[in-house]
C-alpha positions in Angstrom: 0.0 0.0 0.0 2.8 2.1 0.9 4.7 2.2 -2.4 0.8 2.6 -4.2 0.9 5.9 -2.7 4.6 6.5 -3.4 4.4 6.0 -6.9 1.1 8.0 -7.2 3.2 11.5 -5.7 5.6 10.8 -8.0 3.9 10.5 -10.6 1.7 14.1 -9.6 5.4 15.7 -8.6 6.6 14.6 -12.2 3.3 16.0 -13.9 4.0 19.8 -11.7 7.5 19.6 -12.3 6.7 19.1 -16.4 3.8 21.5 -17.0 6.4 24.4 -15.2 9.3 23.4 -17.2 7.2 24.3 -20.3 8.4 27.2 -22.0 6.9 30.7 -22.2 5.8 31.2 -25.7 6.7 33.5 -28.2 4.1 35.1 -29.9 3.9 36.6 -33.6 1.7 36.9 -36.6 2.0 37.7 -39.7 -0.6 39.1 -42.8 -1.5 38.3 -45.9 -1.8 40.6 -48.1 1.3 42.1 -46.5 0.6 44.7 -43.4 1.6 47.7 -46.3 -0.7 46.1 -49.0 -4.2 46.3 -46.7 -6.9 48.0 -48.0 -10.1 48.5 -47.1 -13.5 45.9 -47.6 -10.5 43.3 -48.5 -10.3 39.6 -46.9 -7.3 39.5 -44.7 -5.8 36.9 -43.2 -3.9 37.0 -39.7 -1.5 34.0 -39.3 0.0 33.1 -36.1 1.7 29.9 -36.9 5.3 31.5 -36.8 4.7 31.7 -33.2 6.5 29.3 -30.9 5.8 27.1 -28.2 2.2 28.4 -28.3 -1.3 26.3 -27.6 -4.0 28.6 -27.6 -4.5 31.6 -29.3 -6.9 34.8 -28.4 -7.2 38.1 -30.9 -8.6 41.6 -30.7 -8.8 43.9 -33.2 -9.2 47.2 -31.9 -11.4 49.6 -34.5 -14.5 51.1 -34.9 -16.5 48.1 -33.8 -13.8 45.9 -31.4 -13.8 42.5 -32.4 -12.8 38.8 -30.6 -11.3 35.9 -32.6 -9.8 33.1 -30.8 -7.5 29.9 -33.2 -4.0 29.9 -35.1 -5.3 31.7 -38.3 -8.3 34.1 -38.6 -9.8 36.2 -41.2 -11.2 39.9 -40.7 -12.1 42.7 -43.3 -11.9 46.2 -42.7 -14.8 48.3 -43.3 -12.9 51.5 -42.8 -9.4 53.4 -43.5 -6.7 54.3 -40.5 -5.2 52.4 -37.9 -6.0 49.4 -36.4 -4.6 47.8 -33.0 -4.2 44.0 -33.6 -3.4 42.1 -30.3 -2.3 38.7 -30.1 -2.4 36.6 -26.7 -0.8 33.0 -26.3 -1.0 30.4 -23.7 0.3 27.3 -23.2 -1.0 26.2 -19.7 -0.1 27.8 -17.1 2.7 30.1 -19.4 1.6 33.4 -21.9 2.7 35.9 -23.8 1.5 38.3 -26.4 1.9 41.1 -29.1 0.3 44.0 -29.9 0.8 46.0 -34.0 -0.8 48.8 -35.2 -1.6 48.0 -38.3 -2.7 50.3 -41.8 -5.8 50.0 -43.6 -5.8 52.1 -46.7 -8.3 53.0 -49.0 
């Protein structure tokens, strides 16, 4: 009975000591078209898979109307010209990180 409950507090220290050792991921995302080439009431795609050690993925776009996407890659269209504030958050467990661009929408 004794080792039962040995081996089962191993086990739970083993599982704490591995979800701390993960690493703190590093966010970033990328455009496409380009972050120069965005124009207004055009699909754009926002692509975070250039980001490391990351599991979960949470985006705002900060504009007339604010908006919440959550996944790896995500689509918006801009209804308007100017700047937009594009934040990226990343988890993986108990670890996050994020970015924040200010990105162009011209006519």
């Amino acid at each position: 009975m004794k080792n039962s409950a040995t081996i089962v507090l191993l086990s739970f220290s083993l599982a704490v000591f591995m979800q701390s050792c993960k690493k703190t991921p590093l966010p970033c995302f990328v455009t496409n078209p380009e972050e120069d080439s965005i124009h207004v009431n055009t699909l754009v795609t926002f692509s975070s898979l250039c980001t490391r050690d990351g599991k979960s993925f949470y985006w705002e776009f900060y504009e007339g109307g604010d908006s919440i996407e959550f996944g790896e890659v995500v689509t918006k269209t801009f209804y308007d010209t100017g700047t937009v504030k594009v934040y990226l958050f990343v988890t993986n467990g108990n670890k996050s990180s994020s970015v924040t661009k200010r990105i162009r929408v011209n006519p």
